[in-house]
N, C-alpha and C positions, 0 to 999 in steps of 0.2 A: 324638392318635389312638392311638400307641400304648399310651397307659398304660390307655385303654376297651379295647381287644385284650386286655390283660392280667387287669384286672377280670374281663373277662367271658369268659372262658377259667377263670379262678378261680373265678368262681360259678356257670358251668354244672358243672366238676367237683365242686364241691361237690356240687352240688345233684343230680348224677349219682350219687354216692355214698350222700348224704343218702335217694334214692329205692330204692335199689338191695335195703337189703332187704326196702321195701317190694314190692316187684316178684317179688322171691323167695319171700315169703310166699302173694303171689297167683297165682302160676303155681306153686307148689312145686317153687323152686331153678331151678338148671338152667344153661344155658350163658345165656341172655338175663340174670339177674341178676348173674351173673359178669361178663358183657362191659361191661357198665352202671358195675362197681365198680370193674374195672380201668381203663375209658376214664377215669371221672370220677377218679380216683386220678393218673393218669395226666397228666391238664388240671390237675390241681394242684397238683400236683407242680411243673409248668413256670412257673406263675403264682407258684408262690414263689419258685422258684430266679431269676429271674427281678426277683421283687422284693427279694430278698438283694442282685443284684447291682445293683439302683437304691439300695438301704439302705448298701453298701458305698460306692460312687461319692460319695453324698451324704456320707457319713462323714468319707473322702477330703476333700472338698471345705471341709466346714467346719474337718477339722482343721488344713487348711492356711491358713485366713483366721482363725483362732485363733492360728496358728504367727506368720501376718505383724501383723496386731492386734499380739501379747506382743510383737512386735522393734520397732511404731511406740510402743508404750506405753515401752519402754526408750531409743529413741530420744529421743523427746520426753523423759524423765526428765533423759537425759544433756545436752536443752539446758536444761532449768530450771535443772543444778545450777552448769553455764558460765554462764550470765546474773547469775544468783547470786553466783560466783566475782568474775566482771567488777564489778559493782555492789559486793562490798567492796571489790574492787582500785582500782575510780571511789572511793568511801568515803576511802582512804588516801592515794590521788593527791590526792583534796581537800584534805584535812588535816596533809599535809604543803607542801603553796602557801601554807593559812592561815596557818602557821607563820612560812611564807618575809616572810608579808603583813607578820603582828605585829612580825619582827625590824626589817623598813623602817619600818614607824611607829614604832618605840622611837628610832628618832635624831634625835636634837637637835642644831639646828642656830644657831648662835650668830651675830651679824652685828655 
């Protein structure tokens, strides 16, 4: 409900302002055209400041789910390159057993 309060505080000043020299045209000037361009000036003024501070907050908000995003995307990196690590270290642990395997099967055993 409030962001219709806001709209429509924005487009009655507009649309206050919008009229205002039509209004002055048809009564020639006056305080009635004048108060028309100030109120509507006025309503829109608020309606933006207003939405600045909704465009700020949002801003706020995304750059900090941007901020946590960049730190799970670095996160997650730093476990691919451990897994990684592990799986050559698993790799070399292997290969140094097989080693161990070949040595036992090279003896001969005489009876």
């Amino acid at each position: 409900m409030f962001e219709l309060e806001v709209l429509a505080a924005f487009g009655i000043g507009a649309g206050l302002m919008a009229l205002a020299p039509a209004v002055a045209a048809v009564t020639g000037g006056g305080k009635l055209s004048r108060g028309m361009a100030d109120t509507g000036r006025d309503l829109t003024k608020r309606g933006l400041k207003v939405g600045v501070i909704v465009i700020d907050k949002v801003s706020e908000a995304t750059t900090s789910v941007v901020h946590n995003i960049s730190e799970l995307g670095e996160s997650f990196n730093d476990l691919v390159a451990e897994a990684r690590a592990d799986l050559v270290q698993d790799r070399a642990n292997s290969s140094s057993n097989d080693v161990a395997v070949e040595k036992v099967t090279e003896v001969t055993v005489e009876g």
